[in-house]
N, CA, C and O of each residue as an XYZ file, in Angstrom:
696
protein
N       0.837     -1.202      0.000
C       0.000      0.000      0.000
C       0.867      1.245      0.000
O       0.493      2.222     -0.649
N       1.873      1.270      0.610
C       2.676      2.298      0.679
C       3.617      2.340     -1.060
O       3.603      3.395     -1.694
N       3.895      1.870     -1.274
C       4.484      2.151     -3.183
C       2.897      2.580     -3.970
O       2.934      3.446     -4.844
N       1.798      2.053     -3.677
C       0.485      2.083     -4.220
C       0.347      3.821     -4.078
O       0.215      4.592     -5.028
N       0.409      4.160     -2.749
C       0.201      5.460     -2.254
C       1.237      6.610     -2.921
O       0.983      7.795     -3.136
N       2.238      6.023     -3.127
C       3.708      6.853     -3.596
C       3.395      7.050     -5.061
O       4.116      7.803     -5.715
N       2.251      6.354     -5.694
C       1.955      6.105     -7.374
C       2.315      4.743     -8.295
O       1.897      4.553     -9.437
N       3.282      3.741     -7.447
C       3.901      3.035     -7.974
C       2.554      2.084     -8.661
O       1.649      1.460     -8.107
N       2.866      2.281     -9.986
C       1.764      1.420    -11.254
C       1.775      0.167    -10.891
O       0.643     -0.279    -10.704
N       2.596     -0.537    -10.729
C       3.073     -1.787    -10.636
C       2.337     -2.444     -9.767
O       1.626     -3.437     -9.916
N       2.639     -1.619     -8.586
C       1.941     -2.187     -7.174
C       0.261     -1.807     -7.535
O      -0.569     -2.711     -7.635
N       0.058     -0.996     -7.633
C      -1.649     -0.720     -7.831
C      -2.199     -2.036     -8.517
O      -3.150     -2.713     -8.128
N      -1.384     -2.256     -9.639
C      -1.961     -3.637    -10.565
C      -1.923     -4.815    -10.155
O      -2.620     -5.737    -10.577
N      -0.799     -4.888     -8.981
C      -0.890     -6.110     -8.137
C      -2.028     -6.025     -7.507
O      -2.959     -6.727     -7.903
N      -2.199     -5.176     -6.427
C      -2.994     -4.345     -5.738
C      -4.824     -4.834     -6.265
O      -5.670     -5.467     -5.633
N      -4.887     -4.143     -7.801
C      -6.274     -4.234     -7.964
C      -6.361     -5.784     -8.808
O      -7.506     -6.058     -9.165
N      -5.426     -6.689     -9.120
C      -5.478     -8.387     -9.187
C      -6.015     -9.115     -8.092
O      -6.800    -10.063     -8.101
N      -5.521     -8.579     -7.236
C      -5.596     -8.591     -6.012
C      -7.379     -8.937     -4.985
O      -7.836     -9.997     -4.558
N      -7.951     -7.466     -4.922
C      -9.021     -7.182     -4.543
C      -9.712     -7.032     -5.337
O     -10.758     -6.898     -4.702
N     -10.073     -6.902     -6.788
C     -10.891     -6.293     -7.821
C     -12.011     -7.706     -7.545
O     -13.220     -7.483     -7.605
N     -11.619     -8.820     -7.311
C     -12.749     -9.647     -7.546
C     -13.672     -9.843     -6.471
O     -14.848    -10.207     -6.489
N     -12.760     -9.470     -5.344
C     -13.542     -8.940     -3.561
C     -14.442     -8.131     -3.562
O     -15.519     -8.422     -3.043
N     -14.144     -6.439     -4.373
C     -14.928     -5.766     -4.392
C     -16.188     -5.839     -5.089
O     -17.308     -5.391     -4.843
N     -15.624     -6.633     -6.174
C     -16.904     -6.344     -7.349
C     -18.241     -7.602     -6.754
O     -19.462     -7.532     -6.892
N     -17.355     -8.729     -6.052
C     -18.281    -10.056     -5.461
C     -19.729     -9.043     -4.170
O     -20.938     -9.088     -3.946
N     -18.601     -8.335     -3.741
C     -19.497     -7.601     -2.003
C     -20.330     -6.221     -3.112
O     -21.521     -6.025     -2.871
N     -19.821     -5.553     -3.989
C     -20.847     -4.909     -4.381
C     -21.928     -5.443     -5.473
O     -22.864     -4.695     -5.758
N     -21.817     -6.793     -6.125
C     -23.127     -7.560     -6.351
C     -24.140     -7.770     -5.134
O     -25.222     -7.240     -4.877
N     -23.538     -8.542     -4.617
C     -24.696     -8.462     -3.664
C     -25.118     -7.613     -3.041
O     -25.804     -8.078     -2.132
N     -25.066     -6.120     -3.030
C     -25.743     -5.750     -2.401
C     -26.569     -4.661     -3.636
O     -27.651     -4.123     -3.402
N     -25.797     -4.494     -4.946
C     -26.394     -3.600     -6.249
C     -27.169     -4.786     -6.916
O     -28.086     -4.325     -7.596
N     -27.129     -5.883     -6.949
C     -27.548     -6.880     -7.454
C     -27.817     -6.662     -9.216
O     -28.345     -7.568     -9.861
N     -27.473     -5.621     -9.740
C     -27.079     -5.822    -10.823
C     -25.281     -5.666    -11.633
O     -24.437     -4.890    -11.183
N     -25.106     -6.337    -12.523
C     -24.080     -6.815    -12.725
C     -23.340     -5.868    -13.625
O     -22.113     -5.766    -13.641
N     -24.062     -5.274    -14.274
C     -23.495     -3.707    -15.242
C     -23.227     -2.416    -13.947
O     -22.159     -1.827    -13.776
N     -24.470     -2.208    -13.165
C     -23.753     -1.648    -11.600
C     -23.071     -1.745    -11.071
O     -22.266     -0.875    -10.739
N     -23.099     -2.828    -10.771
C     -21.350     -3.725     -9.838
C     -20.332     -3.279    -10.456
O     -19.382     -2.730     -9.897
N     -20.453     -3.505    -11.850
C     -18.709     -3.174    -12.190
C     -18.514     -2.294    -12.494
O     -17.310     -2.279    -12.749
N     -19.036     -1.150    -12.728
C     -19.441      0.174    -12.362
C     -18.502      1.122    -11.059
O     -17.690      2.048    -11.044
N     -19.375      0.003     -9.800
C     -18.943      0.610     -8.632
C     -17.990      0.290     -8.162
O     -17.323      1.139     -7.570
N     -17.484     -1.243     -8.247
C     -16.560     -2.053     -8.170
C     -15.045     -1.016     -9.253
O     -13.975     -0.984     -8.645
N     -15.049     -0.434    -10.395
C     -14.713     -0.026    -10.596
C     -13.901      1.683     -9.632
O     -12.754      2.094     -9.455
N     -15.255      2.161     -9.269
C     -14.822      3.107     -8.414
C     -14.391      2.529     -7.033
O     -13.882      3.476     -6.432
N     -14.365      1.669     -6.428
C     -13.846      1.192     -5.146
C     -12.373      1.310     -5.587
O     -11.616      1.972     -4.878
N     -11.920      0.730     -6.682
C     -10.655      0.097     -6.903
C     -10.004      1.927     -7.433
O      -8.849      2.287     -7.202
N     -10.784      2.589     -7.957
C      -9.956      4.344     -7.842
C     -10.087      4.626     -6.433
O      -9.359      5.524     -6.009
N     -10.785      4.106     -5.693
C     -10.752      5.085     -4.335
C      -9.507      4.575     -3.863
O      -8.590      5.361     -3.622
N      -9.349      3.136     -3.676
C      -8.240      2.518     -3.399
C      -6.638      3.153     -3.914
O      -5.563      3.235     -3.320
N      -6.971      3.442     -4.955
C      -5.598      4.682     -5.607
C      -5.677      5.596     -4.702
O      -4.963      5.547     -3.700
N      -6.566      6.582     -4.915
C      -6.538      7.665     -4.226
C      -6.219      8.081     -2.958
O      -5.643      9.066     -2.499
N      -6.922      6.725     -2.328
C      -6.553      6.798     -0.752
C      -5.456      6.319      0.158
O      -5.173      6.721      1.286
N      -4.950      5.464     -0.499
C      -3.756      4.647     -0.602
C      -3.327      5.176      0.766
O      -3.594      4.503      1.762
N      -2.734      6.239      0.869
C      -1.976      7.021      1.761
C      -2.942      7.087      2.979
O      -2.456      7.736      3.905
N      -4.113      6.615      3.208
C      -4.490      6.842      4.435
C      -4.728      5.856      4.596
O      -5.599      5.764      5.461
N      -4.250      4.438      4.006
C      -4.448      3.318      4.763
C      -3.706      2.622      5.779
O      -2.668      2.097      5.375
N      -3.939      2.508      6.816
C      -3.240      2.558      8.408
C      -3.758      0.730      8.452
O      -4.891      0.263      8.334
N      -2.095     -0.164      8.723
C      -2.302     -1.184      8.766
C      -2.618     -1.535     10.148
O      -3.207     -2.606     10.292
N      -2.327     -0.806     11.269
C      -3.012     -1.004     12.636
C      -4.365     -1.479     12.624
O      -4.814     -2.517     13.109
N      -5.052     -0.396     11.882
C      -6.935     -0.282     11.765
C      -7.215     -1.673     11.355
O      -8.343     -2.033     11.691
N      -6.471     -2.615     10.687
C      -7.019     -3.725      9.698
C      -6.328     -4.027      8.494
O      -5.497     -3.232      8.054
N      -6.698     -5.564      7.663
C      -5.732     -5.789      6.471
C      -6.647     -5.034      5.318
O      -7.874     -4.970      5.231
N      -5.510     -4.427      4.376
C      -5.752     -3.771      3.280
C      -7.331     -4.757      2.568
O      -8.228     -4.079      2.067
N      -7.465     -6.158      2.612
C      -8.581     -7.005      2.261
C      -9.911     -6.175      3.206
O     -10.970     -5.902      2.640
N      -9.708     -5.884      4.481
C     -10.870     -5.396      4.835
C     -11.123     -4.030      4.708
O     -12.260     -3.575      4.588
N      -9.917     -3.235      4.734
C      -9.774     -1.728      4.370
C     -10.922     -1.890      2.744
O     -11.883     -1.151      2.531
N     -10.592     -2.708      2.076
C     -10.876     -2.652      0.366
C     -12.502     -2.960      0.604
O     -13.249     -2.235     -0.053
N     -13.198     -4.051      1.556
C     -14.385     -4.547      1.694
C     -15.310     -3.421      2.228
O     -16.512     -3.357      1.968
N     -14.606     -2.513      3.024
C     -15.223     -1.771      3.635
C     -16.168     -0.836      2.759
O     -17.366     -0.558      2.695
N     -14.723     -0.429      1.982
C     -14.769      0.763      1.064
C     -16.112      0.403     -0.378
O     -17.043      1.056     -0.850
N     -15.565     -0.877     -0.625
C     -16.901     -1.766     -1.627
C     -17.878     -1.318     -0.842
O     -18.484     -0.271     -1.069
N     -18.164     -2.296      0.414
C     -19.450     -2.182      1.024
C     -20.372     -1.055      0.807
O     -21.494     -0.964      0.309
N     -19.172      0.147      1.575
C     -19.890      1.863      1.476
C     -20.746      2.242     -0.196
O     -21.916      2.361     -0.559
N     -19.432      2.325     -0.836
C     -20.004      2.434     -2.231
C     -21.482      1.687     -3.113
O     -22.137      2.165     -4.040
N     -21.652      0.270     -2.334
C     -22.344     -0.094     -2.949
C     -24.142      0.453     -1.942
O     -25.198      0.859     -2.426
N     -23.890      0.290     -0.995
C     -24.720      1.254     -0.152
C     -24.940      2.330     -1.006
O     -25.955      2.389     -1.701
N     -24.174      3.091     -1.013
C     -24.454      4.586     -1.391
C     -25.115      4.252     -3.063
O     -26.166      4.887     -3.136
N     -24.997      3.902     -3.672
C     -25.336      3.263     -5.324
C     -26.838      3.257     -5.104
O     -27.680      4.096     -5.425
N     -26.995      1.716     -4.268
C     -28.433      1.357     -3.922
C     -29.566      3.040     -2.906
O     -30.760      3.340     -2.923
N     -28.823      3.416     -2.480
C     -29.802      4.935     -2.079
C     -29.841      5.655     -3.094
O     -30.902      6.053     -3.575
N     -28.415      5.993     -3.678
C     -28.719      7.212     -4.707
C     -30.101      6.776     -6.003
O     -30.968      7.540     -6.428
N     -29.851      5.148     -6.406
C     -31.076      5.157     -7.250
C     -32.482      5.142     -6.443
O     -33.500      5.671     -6.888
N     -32.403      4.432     -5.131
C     -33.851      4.610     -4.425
C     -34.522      6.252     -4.305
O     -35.692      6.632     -4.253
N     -33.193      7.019     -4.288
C     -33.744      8.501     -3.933
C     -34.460      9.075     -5.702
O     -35.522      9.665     -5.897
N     -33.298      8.576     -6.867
C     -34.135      8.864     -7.680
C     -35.471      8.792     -8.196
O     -36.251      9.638     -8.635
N     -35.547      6.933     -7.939
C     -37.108      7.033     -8.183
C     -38.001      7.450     -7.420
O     -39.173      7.452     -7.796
N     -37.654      7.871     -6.244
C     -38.724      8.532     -5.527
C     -38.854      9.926     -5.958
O     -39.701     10.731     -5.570
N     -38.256     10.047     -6.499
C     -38.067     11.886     -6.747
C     -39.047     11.765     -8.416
O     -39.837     12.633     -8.788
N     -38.720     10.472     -9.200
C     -39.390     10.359    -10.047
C     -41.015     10.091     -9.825
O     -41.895     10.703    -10.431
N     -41.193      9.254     -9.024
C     -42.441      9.132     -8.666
C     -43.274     10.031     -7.889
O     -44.468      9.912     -7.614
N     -42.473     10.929     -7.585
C     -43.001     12.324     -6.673
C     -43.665     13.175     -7.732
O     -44.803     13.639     -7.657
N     -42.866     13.311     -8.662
C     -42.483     14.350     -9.831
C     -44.065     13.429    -10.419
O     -45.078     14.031    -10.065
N     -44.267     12.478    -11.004
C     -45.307     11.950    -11.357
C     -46.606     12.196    -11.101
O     -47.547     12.507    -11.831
N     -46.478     11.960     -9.660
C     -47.439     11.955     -9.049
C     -47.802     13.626     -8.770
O     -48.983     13.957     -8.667
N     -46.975     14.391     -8.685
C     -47.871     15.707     -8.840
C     -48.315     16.344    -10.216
O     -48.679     17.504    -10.408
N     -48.245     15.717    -10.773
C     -48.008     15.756    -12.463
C     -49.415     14.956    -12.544
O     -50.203     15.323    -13.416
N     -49.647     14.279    -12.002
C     -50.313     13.435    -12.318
C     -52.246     14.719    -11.744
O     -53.240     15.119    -12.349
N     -51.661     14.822    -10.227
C     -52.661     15.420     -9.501
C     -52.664     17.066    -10.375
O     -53.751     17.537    -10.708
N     -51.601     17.684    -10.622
C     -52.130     18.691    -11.622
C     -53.268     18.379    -12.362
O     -54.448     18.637    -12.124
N     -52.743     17.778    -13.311
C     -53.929     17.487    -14.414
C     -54.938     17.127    -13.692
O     -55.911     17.696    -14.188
N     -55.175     16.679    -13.049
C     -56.692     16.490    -12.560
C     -57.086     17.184    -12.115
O     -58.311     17.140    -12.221
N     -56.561     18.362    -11.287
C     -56.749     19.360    -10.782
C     -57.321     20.492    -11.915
O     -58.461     20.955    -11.888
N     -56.543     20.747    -12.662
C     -56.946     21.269    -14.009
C     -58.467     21.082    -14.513
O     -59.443     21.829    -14.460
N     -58.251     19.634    -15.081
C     -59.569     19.011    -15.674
C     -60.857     19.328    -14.676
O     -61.896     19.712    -15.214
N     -60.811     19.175    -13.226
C     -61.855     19.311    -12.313
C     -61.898     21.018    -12.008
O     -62.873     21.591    -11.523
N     -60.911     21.527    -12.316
C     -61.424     23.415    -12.353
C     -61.675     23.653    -13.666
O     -61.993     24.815    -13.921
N     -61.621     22.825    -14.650
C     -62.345     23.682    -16.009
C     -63.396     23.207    -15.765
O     -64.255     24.088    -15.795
N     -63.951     21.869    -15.441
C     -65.456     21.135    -15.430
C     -65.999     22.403    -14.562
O     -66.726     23.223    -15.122
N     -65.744     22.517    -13.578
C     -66.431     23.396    -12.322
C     -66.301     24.941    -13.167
O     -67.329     25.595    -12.991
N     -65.533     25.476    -13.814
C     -65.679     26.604    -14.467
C     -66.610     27.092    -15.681
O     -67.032     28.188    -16.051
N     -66.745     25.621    -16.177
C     -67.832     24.989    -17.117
C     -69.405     25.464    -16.674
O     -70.167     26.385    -16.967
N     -69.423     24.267    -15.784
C     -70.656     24.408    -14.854
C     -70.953     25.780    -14.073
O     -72.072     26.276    -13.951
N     -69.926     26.229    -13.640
C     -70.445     27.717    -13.624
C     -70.804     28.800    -14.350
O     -71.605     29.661    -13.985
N     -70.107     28.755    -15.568
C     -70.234     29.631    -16.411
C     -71.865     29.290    -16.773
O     -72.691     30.203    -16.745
N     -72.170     28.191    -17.041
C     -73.703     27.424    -17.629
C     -74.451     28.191    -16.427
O     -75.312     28.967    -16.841
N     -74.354     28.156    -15.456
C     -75.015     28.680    -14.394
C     -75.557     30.194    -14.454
O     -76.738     30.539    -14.492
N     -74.491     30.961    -14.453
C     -74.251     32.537    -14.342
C     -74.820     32.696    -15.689
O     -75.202     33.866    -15.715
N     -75.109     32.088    -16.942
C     -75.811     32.413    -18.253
C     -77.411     32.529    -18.106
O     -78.220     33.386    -18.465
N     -77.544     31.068    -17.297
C     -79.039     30.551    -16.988
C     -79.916     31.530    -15.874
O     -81.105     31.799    -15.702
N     -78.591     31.905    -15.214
C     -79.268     33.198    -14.446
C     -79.174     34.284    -14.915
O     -79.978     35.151    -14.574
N     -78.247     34.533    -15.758
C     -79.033     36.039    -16.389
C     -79.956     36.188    -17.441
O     -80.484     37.238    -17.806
N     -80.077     35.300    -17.802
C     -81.677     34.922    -18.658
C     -82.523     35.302    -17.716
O     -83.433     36.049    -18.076
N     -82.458     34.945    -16.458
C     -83.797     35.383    -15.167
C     -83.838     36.740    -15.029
O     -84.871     37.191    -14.536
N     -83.015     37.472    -15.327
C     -83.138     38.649    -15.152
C     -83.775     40.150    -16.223
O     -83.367     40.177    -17.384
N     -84.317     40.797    -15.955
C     -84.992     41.637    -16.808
C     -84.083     42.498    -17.644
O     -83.064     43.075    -17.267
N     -84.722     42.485    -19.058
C     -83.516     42.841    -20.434
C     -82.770     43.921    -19.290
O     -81.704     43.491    -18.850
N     -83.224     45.303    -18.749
C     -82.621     46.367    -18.193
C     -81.681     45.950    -17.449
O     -80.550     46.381    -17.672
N     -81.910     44.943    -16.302
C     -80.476     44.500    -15.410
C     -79.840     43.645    -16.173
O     -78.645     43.603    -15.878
N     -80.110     43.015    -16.947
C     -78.770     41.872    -17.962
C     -77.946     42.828    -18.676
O     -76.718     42.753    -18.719
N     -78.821     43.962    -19.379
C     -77.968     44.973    -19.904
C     -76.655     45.671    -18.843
O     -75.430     45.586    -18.925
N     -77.364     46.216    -18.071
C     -76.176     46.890    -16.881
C     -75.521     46.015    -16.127
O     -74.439     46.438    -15.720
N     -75.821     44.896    -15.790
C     -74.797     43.647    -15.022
C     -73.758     43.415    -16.379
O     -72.537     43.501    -16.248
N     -74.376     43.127    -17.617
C     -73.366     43.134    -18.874
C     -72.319     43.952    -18.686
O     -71.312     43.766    -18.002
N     -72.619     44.836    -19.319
C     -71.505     46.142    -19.445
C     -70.610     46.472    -17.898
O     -69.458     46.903    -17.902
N     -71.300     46.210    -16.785
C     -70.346     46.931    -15.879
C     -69.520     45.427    -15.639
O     -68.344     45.564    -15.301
N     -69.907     44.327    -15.749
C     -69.300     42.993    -15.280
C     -68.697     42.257    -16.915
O     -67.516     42.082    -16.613
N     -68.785     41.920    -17.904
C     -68.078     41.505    -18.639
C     -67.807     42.841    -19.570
O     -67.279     42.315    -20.550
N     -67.850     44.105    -19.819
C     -67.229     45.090    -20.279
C     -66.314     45.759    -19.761
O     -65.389     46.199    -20.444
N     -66.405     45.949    -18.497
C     -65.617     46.088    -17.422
C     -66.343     48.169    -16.936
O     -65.755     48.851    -16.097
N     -67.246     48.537    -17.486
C     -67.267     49.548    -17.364
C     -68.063     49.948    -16.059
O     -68.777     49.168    -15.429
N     -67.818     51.396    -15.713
C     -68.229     51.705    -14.113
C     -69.592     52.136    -14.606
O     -70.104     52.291    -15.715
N     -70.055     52.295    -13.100
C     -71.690     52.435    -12.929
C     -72.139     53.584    -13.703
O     -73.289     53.441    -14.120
N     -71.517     54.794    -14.051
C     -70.977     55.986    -14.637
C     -71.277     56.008    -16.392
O     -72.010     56.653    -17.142
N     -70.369     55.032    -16.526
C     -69.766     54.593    -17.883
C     -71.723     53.960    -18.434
O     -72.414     54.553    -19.263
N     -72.111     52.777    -17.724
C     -73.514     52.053    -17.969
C     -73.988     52.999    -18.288
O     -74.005     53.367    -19.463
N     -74.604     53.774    -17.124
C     -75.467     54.856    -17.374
C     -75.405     55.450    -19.325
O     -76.196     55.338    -20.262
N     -74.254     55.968    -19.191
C     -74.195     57.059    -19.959
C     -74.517     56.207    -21.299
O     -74.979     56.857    -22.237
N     -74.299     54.677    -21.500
C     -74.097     54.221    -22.597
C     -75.970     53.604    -22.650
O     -76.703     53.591    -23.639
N     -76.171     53.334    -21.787
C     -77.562     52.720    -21.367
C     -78.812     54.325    -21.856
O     -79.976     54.181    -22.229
N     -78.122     55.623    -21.696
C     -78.006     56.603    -21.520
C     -79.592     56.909    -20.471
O     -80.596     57.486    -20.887
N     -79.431     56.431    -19.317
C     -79.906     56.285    -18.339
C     -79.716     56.697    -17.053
O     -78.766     56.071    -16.583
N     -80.283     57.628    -16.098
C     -80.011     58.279    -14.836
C     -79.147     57.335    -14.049
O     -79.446     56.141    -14.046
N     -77.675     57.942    -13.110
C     -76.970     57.049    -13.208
C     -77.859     56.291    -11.558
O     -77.253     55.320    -11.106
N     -78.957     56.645    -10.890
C     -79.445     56.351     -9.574
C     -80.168     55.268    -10.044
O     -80.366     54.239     -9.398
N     -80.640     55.534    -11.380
C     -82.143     54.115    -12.427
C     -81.078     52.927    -12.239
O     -81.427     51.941    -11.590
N     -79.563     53.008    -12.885
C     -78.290     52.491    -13.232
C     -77.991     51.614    -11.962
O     -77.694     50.419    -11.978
N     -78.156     52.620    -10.591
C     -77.327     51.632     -9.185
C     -78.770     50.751     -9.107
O     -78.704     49.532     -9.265
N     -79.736     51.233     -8.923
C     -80.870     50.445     -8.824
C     -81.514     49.172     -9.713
O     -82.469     48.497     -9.328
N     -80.870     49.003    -10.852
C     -80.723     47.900    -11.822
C     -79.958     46.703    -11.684
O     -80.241     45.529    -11.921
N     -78.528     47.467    -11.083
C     -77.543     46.545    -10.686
C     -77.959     46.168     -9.643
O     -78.042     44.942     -9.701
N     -78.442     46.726     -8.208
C     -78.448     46.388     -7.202
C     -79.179     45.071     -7.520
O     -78.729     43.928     -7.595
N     -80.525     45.578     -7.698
C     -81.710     44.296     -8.065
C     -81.370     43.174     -8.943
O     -81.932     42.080     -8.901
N     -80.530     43.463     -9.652
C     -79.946     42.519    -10.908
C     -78.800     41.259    -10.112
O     -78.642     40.055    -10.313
N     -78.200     42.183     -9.216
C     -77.269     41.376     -8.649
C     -78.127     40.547     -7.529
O     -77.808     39.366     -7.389
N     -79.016     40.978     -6.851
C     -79.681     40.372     -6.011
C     -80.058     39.174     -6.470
O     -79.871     38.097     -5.904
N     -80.710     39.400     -7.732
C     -81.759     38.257     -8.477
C     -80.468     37.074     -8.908
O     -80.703     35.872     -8.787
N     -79.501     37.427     -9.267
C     -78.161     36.533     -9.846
C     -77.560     35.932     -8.149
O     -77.080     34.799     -8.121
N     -77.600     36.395     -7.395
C     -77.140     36.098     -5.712
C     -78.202     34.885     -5.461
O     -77.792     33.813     -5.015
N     -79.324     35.051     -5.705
C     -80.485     34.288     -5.567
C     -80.252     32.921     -6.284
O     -79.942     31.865     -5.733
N     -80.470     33.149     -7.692
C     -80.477     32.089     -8.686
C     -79.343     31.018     -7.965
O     -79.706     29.909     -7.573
N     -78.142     31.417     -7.860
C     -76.572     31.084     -8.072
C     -76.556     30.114     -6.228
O     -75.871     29.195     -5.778
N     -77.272     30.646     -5.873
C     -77.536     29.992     -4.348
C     -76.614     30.067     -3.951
O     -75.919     29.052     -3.906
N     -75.995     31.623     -3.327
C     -74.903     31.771     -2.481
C     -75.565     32.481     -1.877
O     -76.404     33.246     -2.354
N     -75.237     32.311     -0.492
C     -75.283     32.704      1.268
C     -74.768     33.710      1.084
O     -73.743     33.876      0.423
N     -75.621     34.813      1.832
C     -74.021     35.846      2.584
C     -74.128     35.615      4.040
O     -73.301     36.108      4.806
């Protein structure tokens, strides 16, 4: 480990002859697929380069130093894809509840609109006219009048009653 750590090629290749079939055996079983494994098994055997220099033969033999390091990696493999598909199936699933959400506020926007039509049919030509113009024209009580060309007090008193009769139909509480 120490020539491994210093760079020595030689030793690394002993080195990963060595453990490469340790690591890649302990990260099957726990990635249980075999294009994964050698994958990760692959990166065990760079960490093993890399780390070389902090391997302390007190702690344990370089065989369990190497198992360890498999082990971790293949752990971490098996979460990182569990976290994806959950993130995929999250992502789905609000994707999923949008659209329905959608579909059930146009139905209900539907049905209201059918509503608010059917009730201003109930209402007398004079208040459909001034609920018109001040509510889908956008114009003020002011504006009705003048176009209705009607006293603007005839004007509040049209709407008032107009809106009453549409409050009624529409069966909302105050």
């Amino acid at each position: 480990m120490q020539k491994v750590a210093r760079g020595d090629k030689q030793a690394f290749s002993a080195l990963y002859d060595a453990l490469a079939p340790l690591a890649f055996g302990i990260v099957l079983k726990v990635v249980r697929d075999r294009a994964q494994s050698e994958e990760v098994a692959q990166e065990v055997m760079i960490d093993l380069w890399r780390q070389a220099a902090r391997y302390r033969p007190e702690a344990g033999s370089v065989r369990t130093w190497a198992a360890t390091i498999a082990h971790r990696r293949a752990v971490d493999r098996v979460r990182s894809a569990q976290a994806a598909t959950d993130r995929e199936q999250a992502q789905a699933a609000r994707e999923h509840t949008t659209a329905f959400d959608e579909v059930a506020e146009q139905v209900e926007t539907r049905l209201e609109s059918e509503q608010v039509r059917r009730c201003l049919r109930g209402l007398t030509e004079l208040q459909r006219q001034a609920v018109t113009l001040a509510y889908y024209r956008g114009l003020s009580y002011r504006e009705v009048a003048e176009a209705l060309r009607t006293p603007l007090p005839t004007i509040k008193t049209r709407m008032r009653d107009g809106l009453i009769r549409l409050r009624d139909c529409m069966g909302v509480t105050t």
